[in-house]
C-alpha positions in Angstrom: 55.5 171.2 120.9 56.1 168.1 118.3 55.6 165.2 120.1 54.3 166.7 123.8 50.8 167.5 121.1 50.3 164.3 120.5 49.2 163.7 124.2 46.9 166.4 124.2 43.6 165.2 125.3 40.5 166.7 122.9 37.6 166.0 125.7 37.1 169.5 126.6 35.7 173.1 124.5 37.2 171.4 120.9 33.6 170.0 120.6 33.2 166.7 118.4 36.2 166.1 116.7 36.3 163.0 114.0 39.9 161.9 114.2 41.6 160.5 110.8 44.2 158.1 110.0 47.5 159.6 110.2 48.6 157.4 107.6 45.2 157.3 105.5 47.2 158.3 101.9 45.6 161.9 100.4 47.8 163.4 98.2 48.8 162.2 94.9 52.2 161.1 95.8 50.7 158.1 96.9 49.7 157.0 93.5 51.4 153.9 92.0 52.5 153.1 89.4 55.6 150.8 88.0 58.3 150.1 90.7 56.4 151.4 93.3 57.2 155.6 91.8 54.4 157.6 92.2 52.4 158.7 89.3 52.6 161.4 87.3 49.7 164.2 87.9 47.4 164.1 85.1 45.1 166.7 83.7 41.4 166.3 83.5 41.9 166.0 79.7 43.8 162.9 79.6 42.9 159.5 79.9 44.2 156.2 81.4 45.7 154.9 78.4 48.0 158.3 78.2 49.8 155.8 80.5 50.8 153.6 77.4 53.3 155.8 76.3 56.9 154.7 76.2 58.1 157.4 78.5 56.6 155.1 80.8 58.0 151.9 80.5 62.0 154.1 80.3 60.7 155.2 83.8 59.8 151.8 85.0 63.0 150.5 83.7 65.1 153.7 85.5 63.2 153.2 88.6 64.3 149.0 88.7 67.3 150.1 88.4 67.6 152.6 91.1 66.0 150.3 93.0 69.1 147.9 92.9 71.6 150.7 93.8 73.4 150.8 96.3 73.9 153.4 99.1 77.2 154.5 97.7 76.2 153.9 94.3 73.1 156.4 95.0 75.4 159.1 96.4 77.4 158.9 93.2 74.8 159.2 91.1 73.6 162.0 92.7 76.7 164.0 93.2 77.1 163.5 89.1 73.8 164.8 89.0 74.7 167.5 91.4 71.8 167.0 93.1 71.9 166.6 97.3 73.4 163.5 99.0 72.1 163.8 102.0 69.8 161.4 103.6 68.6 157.9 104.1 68.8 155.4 101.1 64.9 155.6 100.5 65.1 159.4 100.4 68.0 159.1 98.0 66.3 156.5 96.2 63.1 158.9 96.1 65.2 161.7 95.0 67.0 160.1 91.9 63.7 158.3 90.6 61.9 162.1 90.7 64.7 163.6 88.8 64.5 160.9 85.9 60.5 161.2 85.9 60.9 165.2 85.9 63.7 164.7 82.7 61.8 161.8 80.8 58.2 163.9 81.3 59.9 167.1 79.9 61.8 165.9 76.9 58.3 163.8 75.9 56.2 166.2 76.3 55.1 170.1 76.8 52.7 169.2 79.6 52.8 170.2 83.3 55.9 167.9 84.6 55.1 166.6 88.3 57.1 168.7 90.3 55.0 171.8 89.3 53.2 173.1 92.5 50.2 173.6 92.8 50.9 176.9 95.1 52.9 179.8 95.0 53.3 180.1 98.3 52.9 178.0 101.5 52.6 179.2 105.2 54.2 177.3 107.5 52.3 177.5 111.3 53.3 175.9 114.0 51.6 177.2 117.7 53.2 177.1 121.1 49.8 176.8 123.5 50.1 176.2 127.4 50.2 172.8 128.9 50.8 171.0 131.9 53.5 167.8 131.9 50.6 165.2 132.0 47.8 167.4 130.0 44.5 166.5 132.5 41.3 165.9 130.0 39.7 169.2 131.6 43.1 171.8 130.6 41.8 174.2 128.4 45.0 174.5 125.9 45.5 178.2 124.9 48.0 179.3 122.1 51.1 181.5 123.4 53.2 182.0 120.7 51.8 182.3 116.8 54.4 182.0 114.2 54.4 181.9 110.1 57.7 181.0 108.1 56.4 182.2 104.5 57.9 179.7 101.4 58.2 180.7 98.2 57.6 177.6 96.2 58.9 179.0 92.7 62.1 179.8 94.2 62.3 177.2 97.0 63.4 179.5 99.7 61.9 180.7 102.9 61.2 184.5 102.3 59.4 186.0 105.1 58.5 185.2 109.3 56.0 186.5 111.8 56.5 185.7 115.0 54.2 187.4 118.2 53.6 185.9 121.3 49.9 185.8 123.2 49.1 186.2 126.4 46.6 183.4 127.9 43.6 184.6 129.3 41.8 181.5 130.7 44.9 180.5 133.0 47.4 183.1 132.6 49.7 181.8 134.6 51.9 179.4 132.7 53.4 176.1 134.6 57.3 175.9 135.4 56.6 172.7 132.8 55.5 174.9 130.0 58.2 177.1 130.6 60.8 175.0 130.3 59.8 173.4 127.2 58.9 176.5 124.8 61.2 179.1 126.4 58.6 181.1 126.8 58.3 183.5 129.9 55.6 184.8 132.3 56.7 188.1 131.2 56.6 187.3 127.7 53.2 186.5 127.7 51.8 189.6 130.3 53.6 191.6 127.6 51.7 190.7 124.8 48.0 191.2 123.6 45.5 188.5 123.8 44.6 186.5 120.9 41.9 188.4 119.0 44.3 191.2 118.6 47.6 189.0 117.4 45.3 187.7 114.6 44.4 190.2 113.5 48.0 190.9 113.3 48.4 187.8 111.2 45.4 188.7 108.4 47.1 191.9 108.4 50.7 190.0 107.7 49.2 187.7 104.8 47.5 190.5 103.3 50.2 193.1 102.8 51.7 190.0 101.0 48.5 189.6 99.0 48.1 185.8 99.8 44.4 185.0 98.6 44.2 187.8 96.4 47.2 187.6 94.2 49.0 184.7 95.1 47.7 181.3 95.6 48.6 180.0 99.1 47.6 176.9 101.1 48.3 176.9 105.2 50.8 173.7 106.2 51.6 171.9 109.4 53.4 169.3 111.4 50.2 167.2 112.2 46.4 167.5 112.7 46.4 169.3 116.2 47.8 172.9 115.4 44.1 173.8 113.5 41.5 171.3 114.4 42.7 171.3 118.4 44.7 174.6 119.3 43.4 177.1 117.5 39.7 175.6 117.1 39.7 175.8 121.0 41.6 179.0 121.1 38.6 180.7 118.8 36.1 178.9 121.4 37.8 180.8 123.9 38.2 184.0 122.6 34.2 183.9 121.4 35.7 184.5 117.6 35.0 182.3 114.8 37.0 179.9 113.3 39.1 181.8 110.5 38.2 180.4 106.9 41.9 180.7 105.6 42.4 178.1 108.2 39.6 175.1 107.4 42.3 173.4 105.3 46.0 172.6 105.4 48.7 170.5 104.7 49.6 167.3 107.3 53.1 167.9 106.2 53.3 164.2 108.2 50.8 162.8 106.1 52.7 163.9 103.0 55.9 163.1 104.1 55.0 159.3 105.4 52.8 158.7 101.7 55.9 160.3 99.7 59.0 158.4 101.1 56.4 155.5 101.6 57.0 155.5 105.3 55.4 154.6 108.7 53.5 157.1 110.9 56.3 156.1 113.9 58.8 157.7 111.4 57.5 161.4 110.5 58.2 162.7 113.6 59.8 166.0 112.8 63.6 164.8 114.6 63.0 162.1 112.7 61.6 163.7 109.4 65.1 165.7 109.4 67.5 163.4 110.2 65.9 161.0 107.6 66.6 163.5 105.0 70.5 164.4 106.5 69.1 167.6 108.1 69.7 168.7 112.0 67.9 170.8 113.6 68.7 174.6 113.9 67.5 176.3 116.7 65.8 175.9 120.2 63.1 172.7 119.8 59.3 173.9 120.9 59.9 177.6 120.2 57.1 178.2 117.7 58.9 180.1 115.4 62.3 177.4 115.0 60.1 174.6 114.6 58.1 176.3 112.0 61.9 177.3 110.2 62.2 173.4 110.6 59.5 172.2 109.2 59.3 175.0 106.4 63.0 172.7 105.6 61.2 169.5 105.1 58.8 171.0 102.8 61.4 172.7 100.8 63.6 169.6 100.4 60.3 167.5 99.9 59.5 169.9 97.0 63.0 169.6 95.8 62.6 165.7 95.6 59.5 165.6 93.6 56.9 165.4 95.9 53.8 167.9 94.9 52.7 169.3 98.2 48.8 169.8 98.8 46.1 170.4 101.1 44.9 167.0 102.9 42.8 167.5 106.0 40.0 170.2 106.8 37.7 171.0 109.7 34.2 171.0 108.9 31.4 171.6 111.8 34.8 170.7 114.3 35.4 167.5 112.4 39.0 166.8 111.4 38.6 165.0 107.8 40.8 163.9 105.3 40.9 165.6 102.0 40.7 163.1 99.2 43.8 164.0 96.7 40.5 163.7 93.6 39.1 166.7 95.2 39.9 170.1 93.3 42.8 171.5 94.7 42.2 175.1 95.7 44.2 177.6 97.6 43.4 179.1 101.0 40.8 182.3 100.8 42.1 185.7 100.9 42.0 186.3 105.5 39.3 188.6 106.4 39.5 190.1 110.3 38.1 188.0 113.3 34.6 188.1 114.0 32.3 187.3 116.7 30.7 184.4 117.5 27.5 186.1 118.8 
């Protein structure tokens, strides 16, 4: 849905919500230091004046100079690098001062370098819900389509998709609007089971793949609504409770805007990938190829330096912010839906 969320209207079953700053900066990306590059993550065993060390000033000297490339001069650099070209001047800016930080960090020292992750994987989830083209305050929003585009974060590469549709319950009938913006048929939704069912589909996918258990695995998405507005008022409706693998996520927004040190107008997810020389593949607002999309900005994100991690939560149907001091912890292992009586 992208940009048709961000007119959704949250007086209705979503209960209290506390809505954040989209641009409030969360994740450690948004540290400075020299040259406006973000800091280094640093272990609870080091202090400040690690930051003396000489490393530092050769990275505040490689970032000044960066900083005075230009455009072609960037692409250059980065093809002798063989690293991507594509994109922006920021992004390739961004790109080229990460590589240098990740090479000066390694050859000085045997600690964690900054583009280790903090997950091993991340599930992308994007929903599809019904609407109406102007979204009334009282239109209960129900989720139709529930997607997961799996990331492998060691590897960088999009390993594994689920993809079910769900059939609305509250007004099953979906409008000729909502139709023609997610593809998604009266027929495809009469066809498939009602939401309790799917997700238990979905705790069933992410444990066959042992995410919670095994693997540590954080939940991300393109902006607050997905988790504390579509699927908080889906579990209303469905008299479940909220699943706990879902109370925290990644704004992959957030993280994009504090990392390329850009505006909220400009992490739109069109803009987001043309920014960073991608175009879209597939059909926009079908679930599953905006997920694939947004799954591609984290990757090349993660690729470029940027140490993705959980920044908002929903507490008592708050959205928050997650403070990037706070203990980074990966999603709980997904247990079946229960009641809410």
């Amino acid at each position: 849905m992208d940009e048709h969320k961000e007119n959704i209207h949250t007086k209705d079953v979503n209960g209290k919500m506390s809505n954040t700053k989209e641009d409030e900066k969360t994740e450690p990306c948004s540290r400075i230091c020299p040259e406006g590059e973000s800091a280094p993550q640093v272990s609870p065993s080091q202090s400040s004046s690690d930051f003396s060390h000489p490393v530092y000033k050769e990275i505040s000297l490689a970032n000044g100079h960066i900083n005075r490339m230009t455009k072609d001069e960037l692409r250059i650099k980065l093809e002798a690098l063989q690293l991507d070209t594509r994109g922006v001047k920021d992004v390739m800016k961004k790109r080229l001062k990460s590589h240098y930080k990740k090479q000066k960090l390694m050859q000085s020292s045997t600690e964690s370098s900054p583009t280790d992750t903090y997950y091993d994987y991340i599930c992308v989830v994007d929903f599809e819900a019904t609407c109406e083209e102007d979204n009334p305050s009282d239109f209960h929003h129900e989720i139709i389509e529930f997607p997961m585009v799996l990331i492998n974060t060691h590897t960088l590469e999009i390993v594994d998709s689920f993809q079910e549709y769900v059939k609305p319950e509250l007004n099953p009938q979906l409008s000729d609007f909502c139709v023609k913006l997610t593809g998604i048929t009266q027929k495809m939704v009469e066809e498939a089971d009602v939401f309790p069912a799917v997700l238990q589909r979905v705790v069933d996918w992410l444990q066959e793949r042992e995410l919670g258990t095994k693997y540590k695995y954080a939940i991300l998405t393109d902006g607050a609504w997905d988790m504390s507005k579509f699927l908080n008022i889906q579990c209303r409706l469905s008299k479940i409770r909220y699943p706990q693998f879902a109370k925290k996520w990644i704004n992959i927004r957030k993280s994009y805007g504090n990392f390329y040190k850009v505006p909220r107008t400009q992490t739109k997810l069109s803009t987001m990938l043309e920014k960073l020389g991608l175009k879209y593949e597939g059909r926009p607002h079908s679930g599953l190829d905006d997920s694939k999309n947004i799954a591609r900005i984290a990757l090349r994100m993660l690729q470029d330096g940027c140490q993705l991690r959980v920044n908002e939560r929903i507490h008592a149907g708050q959205l928050l912010s997650v403070p990037s001091s706070a203990p980074v912890e990966g999603a709980p292992a997904p247990h079946s839906p229960r009641s809410r009586d």
